[in-house]
C-alpha positions as a Markdown table, in Angstrom:
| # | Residue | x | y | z |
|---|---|---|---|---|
| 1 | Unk | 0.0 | 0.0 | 0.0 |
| 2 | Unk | 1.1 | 3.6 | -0.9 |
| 3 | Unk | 1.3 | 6.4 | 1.8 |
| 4 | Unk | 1.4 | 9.7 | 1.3 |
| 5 | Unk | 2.9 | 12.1 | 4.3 |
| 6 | Unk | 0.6 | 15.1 | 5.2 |
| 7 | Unk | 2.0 | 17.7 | 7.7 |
| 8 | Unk | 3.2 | 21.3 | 8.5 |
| 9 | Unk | 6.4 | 21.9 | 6.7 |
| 10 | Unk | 6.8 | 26.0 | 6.0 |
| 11 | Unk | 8.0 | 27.7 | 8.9 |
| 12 | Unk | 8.5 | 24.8 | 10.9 |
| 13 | Unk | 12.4 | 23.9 | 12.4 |
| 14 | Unk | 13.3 | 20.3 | 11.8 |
| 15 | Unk | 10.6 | 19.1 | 9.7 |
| 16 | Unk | 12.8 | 17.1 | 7.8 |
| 17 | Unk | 13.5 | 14.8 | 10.5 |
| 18 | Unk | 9.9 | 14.7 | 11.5 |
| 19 | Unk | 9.4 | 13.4 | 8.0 |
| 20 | Unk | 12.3 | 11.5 | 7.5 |
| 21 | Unk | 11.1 | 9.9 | 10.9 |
| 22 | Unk | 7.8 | 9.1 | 9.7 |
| 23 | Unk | 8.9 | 7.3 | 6.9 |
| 24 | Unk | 10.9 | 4.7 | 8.8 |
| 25 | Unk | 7.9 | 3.9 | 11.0 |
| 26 | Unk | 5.6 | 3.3 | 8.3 |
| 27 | Unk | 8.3 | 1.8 | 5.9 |
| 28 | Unk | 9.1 | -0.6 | 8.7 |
| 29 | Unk | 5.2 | -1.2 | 9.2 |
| 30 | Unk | 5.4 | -2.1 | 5.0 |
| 31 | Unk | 4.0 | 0.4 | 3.9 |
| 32 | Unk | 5.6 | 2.4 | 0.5 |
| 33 | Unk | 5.6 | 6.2 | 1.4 |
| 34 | Unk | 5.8 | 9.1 | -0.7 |
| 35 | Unk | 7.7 | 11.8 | 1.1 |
| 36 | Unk | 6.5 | 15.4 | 0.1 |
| 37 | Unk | 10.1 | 16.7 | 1.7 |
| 38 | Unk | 12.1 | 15.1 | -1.4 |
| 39 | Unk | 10.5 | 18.5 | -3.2 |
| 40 | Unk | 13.2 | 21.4 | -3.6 |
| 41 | Unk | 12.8 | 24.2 | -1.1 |
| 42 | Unk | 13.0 | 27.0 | -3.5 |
| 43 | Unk | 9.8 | 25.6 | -4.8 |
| 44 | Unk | 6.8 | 28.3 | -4.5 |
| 45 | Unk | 4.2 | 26.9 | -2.4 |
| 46 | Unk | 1.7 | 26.8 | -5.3 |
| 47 | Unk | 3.9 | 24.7 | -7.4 |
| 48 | Unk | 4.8 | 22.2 | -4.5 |
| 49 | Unk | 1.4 | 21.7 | -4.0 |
| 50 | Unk | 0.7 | 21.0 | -7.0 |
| 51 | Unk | 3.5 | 18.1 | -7.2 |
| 52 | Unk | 1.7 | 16.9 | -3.8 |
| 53 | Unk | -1.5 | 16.6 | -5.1 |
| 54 | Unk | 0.3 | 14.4 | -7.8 |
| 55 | Unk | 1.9 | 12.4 | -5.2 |
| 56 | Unk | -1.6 | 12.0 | -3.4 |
| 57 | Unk | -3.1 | 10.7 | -7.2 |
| 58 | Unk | -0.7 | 7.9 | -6.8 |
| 59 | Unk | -1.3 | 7.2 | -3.1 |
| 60 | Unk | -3.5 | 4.5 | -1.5 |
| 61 | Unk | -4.1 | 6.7 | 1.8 |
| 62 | Unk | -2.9 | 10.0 | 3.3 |
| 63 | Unk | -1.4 | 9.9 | 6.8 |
| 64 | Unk | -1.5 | 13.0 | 8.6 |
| 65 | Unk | 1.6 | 14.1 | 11.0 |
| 66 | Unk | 0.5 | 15.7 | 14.4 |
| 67 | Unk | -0.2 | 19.3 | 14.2 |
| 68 | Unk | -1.6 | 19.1 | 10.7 |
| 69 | Unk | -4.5 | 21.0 | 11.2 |
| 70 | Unk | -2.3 | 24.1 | 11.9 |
| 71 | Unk | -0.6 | 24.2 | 8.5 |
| 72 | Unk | -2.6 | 25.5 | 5.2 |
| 73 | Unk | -1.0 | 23.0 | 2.8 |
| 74 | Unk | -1.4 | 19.9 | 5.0 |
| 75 | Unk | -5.4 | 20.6 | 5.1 |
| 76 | Unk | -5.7 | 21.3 | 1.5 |
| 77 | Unk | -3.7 | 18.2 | 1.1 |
| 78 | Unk | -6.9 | 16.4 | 3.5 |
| 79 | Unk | -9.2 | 18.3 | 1.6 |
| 80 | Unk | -8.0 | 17.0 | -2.0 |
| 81 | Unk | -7.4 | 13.6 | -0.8 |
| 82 | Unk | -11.2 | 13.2 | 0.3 |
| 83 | Unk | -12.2 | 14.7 | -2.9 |
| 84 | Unk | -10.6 | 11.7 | -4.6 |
| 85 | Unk | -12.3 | 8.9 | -2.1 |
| 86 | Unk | -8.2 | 8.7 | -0.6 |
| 87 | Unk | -8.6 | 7.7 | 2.9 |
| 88 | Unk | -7.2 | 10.3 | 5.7 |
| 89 | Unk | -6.0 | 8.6 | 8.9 |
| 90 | Unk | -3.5 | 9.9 | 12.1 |
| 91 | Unk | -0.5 | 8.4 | 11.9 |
| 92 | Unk | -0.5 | 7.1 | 15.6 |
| 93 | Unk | -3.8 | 5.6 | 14.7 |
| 94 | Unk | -2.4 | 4.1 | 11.7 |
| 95 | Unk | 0.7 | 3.2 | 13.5 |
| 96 | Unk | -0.8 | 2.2 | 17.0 |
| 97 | Unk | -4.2 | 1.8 | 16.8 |
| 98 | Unk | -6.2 | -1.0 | 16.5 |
| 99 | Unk | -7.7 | 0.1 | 12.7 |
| 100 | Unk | -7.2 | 3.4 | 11.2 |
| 101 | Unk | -9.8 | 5.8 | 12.1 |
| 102 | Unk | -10.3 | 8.4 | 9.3 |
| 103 | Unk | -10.1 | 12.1 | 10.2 |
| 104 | Unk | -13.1 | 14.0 | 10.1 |
């Protein structure tokens, strides 16, 4: 199954490694992820959402980081995905939790 990441990356210290993180959990859990941080940073926000939305076309489910409700792209990211019928789920839940619950 393919994964998408989903979480607050502009103006946000060590994002990256919250990422990068969140790729070996869910790699190790066998899932394959598609990791919006690969994206250059001098990419406008318009075009990296763009590629993202791409990214989400090819995924299987979108799995939101903590704090994703307090970055723009992360819930237009939510908002495309359930547009599309992708499922939406918390990592932890995903991760941790007995079935993914889907965010609301």
């Amino acid at each position: 199954m393919i994964v998408f990441i989903s979480g607050p990356i502009s103006n946000r210290r060590f994002y990256r490694t919250r990422f990068w993180m969140a790729e070996r959990l869910l790699r190790a859990a066998g899932y394959d992820v598609l990791n919006p941080t690969i994206l250059p940073k001098w990419l406008s926000h318009e075009d990296a959402m763009h590629i993202c939305y791409a990214m989400i076309d090819c995924a299987d489910m979108v799995v939101q980081l903590r704090d994703w409700e307090q970055s723009l792209g992360a819930t237009m990211e939510c908002t495309y995905a359930k547009s599309k019928w992708i499922p939406v789920v918390g990592i932890g839940d995903l991760l941790y939790g007995n079935r993914p619950k889907r965010i609301k």
